[in-house]
MIZA-266086 format. One line per 8 residues: their letters; for each residue z, y, x of N, C-alpha, C, O. Coordinates in steps of 0.001 Angstrom, whole numbers, plus 500000, padded with zeros to 6 digits. Atoms other than C-alpha are relative to their C-alpha. Last residue first. Layout:
N
A> Z/Y/X/Z/Y/X/Z/Y/X/Z/Y/X | ...
***
This chain:
178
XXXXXXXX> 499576/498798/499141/520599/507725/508418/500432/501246/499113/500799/502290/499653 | 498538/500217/500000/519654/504478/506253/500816/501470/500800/502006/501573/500502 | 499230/499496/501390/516995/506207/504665/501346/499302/500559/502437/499531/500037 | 499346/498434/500301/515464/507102/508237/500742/499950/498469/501220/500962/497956 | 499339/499589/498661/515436/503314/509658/500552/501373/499023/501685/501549/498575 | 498720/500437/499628/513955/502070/506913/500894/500314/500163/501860/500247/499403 | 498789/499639/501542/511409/504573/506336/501206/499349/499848/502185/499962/499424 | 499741/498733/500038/510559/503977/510069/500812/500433/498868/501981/500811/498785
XXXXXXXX> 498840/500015/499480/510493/500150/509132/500589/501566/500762/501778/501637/501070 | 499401/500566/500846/507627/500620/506891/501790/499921/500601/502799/500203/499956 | 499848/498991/501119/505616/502869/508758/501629/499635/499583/502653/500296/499751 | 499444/499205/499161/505921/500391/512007/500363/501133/498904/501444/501707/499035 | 498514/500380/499073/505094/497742/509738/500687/500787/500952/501781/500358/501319 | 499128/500187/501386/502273/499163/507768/501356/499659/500479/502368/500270/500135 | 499948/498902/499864/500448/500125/511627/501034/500056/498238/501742/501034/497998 | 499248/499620/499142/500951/496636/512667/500602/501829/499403/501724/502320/499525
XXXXXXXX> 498656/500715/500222/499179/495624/509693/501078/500313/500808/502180/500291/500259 | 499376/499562/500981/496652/497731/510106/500913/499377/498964/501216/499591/497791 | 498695/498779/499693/496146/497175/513646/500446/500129/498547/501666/500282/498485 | 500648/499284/500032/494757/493248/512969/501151/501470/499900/502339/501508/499581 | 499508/499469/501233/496373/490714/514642/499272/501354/499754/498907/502019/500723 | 500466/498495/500549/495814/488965/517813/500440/500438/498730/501420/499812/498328 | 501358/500192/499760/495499/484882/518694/499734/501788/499405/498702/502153/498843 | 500691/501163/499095/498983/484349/519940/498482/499881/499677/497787/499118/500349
XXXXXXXX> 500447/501403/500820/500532/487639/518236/499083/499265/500980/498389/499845/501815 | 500919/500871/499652/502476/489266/520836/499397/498995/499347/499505/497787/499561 | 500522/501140/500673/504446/492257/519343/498970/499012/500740/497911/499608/500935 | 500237/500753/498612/507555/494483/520639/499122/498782/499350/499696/497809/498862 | 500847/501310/499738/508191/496790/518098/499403/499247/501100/498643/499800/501895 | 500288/500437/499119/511490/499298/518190/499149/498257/499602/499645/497149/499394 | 499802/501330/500204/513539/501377/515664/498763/499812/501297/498350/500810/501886 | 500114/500922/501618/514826/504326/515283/499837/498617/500093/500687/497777/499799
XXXXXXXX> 501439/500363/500815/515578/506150/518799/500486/498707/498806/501394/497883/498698 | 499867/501272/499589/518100/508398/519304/499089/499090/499456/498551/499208/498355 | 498379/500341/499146/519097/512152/519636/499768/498439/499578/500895/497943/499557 | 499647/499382/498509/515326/513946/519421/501475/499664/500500/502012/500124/501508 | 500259/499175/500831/513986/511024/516850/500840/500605/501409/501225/499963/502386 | 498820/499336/498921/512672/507978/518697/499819/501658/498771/498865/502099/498131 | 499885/498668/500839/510199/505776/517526/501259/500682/499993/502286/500019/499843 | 498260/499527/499700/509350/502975/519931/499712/501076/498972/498577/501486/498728
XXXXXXXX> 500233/498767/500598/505744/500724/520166/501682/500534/500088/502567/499877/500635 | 499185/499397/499968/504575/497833/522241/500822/501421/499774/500905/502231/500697 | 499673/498720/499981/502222/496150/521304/501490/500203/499985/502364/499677/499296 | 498383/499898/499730/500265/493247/522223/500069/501406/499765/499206/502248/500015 | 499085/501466/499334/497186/491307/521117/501160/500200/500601/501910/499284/500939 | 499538/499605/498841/495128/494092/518963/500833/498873/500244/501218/498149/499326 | 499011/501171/499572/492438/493497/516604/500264/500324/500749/499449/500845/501511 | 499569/500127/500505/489885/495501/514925/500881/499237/499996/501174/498571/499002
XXXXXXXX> 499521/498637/500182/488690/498278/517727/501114/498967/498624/502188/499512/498371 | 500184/500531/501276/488464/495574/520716/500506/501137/498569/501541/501777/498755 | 501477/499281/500306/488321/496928/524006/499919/500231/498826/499508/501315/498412 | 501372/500556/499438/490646/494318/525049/498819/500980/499185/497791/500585/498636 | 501531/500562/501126/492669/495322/522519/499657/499269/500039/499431/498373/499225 | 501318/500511/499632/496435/496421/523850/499470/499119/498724/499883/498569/497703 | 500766/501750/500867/498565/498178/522253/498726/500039/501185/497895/500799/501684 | 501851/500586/499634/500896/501077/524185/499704/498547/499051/500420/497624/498663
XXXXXXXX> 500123/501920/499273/504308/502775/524029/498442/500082/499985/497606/500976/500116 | 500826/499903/499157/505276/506357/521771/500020/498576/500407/500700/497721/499839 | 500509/501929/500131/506058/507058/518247/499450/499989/501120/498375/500587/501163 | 501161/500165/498485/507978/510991/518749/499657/498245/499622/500556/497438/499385 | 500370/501224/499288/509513/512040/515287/499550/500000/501184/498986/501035/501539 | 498792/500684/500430/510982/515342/514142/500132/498616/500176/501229/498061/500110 | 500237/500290/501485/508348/517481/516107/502055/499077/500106/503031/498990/500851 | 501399/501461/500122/509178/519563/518784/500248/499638/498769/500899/500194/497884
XXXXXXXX> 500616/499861/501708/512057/522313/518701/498863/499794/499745/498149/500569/499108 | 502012/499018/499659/511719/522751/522800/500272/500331/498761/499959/501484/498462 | 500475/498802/500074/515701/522310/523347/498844/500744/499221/498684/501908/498855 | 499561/498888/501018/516344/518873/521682/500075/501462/499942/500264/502095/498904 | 500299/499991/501630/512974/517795/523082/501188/500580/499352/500992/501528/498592 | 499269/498375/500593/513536/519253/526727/499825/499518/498860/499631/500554/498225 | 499049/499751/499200/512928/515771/528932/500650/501025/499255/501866/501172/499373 | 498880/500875/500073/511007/513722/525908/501307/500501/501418/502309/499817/501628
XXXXXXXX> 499216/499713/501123/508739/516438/525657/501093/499325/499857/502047/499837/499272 | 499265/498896/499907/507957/516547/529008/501049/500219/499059/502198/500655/499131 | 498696/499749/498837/507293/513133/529463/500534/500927/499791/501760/500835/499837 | 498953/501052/500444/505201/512884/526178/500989/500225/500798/502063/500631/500352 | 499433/499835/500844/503206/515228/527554/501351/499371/499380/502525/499744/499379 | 498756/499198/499279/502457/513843/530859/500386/500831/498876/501326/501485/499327 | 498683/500122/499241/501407/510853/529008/500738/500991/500376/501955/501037/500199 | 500534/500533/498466/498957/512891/526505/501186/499203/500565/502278/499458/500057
XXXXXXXX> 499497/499575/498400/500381/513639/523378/499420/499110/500802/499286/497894/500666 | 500060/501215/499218/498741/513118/519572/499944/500830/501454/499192/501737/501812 | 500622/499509/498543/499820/515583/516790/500318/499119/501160/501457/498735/501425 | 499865/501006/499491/500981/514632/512875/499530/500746/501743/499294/501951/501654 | 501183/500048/499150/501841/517323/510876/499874/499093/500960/500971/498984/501509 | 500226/498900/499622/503828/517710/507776/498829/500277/500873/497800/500871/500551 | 499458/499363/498885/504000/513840/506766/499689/501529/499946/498884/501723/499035 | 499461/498956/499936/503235/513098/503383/500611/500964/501296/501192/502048/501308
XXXXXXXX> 498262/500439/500164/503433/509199/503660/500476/501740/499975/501644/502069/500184 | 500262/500456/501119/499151/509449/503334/501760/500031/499678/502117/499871/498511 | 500934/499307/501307/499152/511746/506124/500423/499485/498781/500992/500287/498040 | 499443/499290/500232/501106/508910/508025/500168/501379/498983/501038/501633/498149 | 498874/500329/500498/498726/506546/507149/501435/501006/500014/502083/501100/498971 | 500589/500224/501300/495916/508443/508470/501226/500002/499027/501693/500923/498357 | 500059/498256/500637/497517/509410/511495/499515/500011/498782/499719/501059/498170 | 498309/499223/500580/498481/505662/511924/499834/500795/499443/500172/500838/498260
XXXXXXXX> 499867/500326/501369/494478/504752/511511/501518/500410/499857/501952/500927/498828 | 500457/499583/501123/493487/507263/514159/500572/499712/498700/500811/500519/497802 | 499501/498617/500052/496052/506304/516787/499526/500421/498513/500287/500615/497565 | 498271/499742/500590/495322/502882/516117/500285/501341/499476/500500/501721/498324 | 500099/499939/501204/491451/503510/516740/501507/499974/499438/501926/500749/498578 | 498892/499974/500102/491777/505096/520465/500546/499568/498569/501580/500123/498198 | 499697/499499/501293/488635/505839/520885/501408/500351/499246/501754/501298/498540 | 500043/497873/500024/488010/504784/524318/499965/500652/499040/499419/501726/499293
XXXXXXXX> 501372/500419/500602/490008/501376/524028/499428/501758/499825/499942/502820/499473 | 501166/500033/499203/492760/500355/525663/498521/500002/499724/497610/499215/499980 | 500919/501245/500144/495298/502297/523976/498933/499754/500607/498175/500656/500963 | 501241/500225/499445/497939/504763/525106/499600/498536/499388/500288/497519/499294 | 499916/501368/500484/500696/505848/521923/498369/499928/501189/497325/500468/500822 | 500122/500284/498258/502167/509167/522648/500072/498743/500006/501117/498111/500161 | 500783/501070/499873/501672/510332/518522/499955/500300/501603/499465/501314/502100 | 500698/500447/499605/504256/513008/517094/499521/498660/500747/500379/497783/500849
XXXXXXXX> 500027/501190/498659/505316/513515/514099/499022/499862/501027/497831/499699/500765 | 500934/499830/499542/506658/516544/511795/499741/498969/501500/500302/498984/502596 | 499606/499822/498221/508493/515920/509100/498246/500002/500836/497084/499779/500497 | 499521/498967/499162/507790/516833/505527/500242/500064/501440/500350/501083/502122 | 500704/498834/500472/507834/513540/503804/500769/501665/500364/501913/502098/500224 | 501588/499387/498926/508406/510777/506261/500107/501473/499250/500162/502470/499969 | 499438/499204/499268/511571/509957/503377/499297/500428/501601/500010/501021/502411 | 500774/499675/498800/509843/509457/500793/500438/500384/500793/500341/501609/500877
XXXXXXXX> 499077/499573/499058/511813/507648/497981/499118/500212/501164/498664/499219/501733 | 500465/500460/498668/510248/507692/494873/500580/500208/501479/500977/501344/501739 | 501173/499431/498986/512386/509323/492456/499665/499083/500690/500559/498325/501068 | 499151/499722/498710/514983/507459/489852/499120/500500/500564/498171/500114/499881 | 500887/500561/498943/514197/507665/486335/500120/500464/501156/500377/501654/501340 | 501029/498388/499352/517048/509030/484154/499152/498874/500774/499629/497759/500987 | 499444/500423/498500/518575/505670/481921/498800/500710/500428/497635/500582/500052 | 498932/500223/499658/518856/505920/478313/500375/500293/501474/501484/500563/501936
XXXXXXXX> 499516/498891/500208/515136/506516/477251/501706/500714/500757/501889/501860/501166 | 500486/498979/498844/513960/503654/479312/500178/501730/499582/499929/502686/500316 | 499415/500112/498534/516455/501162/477297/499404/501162/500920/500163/501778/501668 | 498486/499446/500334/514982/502090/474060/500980/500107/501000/501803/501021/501060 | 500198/498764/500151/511333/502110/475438/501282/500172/499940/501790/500974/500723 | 500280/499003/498589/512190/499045/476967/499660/501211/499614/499683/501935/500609 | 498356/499570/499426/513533/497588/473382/499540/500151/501761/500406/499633/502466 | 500316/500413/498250/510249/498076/471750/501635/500287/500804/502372/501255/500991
XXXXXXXX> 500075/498919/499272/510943/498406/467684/500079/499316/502033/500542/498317/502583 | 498789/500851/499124/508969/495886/465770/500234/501489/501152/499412/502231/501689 | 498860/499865/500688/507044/497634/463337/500803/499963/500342/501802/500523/499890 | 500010/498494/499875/503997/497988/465749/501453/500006/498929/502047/501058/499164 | 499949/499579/498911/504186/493948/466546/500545/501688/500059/501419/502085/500830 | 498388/500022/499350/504791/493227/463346/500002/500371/501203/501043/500990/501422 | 499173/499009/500721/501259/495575/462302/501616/499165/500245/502574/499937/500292 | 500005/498705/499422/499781/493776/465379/500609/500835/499449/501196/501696/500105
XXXXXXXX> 498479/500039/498675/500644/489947/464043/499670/501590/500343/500656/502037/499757 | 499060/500356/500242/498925/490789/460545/501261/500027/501378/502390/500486/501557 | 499609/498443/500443/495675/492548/462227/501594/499550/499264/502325/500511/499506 | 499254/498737/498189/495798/489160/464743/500290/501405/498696/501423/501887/498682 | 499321/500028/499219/495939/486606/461327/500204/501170/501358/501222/501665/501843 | 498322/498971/500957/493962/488947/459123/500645/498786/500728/499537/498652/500209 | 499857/498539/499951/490998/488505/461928/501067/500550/499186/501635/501636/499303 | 499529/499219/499245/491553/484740/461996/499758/501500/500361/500224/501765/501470
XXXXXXXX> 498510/500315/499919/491195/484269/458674/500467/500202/501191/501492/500882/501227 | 499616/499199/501009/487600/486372/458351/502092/499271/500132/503080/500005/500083 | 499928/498842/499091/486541/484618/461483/500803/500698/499424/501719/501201/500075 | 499199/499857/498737/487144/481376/459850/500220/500531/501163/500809/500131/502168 | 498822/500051/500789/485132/482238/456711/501137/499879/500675/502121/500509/500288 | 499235/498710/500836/482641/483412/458544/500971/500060/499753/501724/500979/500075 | 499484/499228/498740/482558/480009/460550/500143/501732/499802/500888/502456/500463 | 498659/500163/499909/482343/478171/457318/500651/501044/501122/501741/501617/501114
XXXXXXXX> 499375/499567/500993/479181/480742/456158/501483/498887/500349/502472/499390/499814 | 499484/498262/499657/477680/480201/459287/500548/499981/498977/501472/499328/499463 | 499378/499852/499018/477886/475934/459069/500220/501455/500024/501396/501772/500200 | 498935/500879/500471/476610/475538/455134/500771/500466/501313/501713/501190/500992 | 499692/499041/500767/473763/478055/456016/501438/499674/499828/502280/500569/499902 | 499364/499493/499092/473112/475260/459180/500227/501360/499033/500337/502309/499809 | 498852/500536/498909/473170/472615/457003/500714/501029/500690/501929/501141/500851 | 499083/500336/500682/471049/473857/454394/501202/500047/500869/502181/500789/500806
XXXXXXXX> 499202/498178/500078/468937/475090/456848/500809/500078/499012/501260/501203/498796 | 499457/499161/499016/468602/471598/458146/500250/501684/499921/500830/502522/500612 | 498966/501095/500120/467769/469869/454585/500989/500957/501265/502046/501541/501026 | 499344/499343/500767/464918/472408/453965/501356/499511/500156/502176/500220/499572 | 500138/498856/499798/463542/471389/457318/500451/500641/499061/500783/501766/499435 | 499016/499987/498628/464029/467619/456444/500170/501683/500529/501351/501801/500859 | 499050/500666/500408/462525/468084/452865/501131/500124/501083/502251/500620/500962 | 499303/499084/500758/459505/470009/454371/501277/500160/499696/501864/501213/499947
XX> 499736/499143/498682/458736/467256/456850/500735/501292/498997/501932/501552/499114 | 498823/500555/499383/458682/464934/453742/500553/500943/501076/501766/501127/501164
***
């Protein structure tokens, strides 16, 4: 009897793989069926992206030369770092970080000296702190007028590299409208 039942269940389950073959086998010439219309079918973005030139990226950082008169309260100075990064990454030329009495100077003779093509100067405060800052005050100034202007007090802080995307971001702004 035990036999009977054990021949009975591989019956069953020979009976079950061989349907589920059979309904692998139909859906596999269903998708190879839709893929050859698919490949027949002509792509109307290719046809359209032949037609029409591709426009450039628009960098307009790229090549200048900026500098950094940005005090923070923290002995490292991590902003500074992560801008210069970011800037780098926007192609800048050369980035270079001024002391106060720098900054002063440069900002008395800049269209004489032939300084950089940016100046980003002001202050963030930390509290010490390297991943969160609670006010800033930033400016970007080119040698006949300045660009644009952040003034930020988030109520529980913010992290710099958001600040530091937003000051980018509205730089490029600023210089494609000019």
């Amino acid at each position: 009897m035990l036999e009977a039942v054990a021949f009975a269940v591989a019956i069953a389950a020979l009976a079950a793989s061989a349907a589920m073959a059979a309904r692998i086998r139909q859906l596999a010439a269903r998708l190879e069926a839709a893929e050859r219309a698919l490949a027949e079918r002509p792509n109307r973005a290719d046809a359209l992206e032949g037609s029409r030139p591709a426009l450039p990226e628009s960098r307009p950082l790229e090549g200048l030369r900026v500098a950094l008169a940005i005090s923070q309260d923290h002995d490292h100075a991590p902003f500074v770092t992560l801008l210069k990064e970011q800037l780098f990454g926007e192609d800048v030329t050369d980035v270079s970080v001024l002391g106060p009495g720098e900054s002063a100077a440069l900002l008395a003779y800049w269209p004489e000296s032939g300084g950089p093509d940016l100046l980003i100067d002001g202050q963030i405060l930390c509290n010490s702190y390297a991943e969160i800052y609670y006010e800033a005050d930033l400016t970007c100034r080119t040698p006949s007028q300045a660009l644009c202007t952040i003034v930020e007090r988030p109520p529980h802080g913010d992290r710099p590299v958001n600040l530091a995307h937003d000051l980018i971001a509205r730089i490029k702004n600023e210089l494609e409208k000019l």
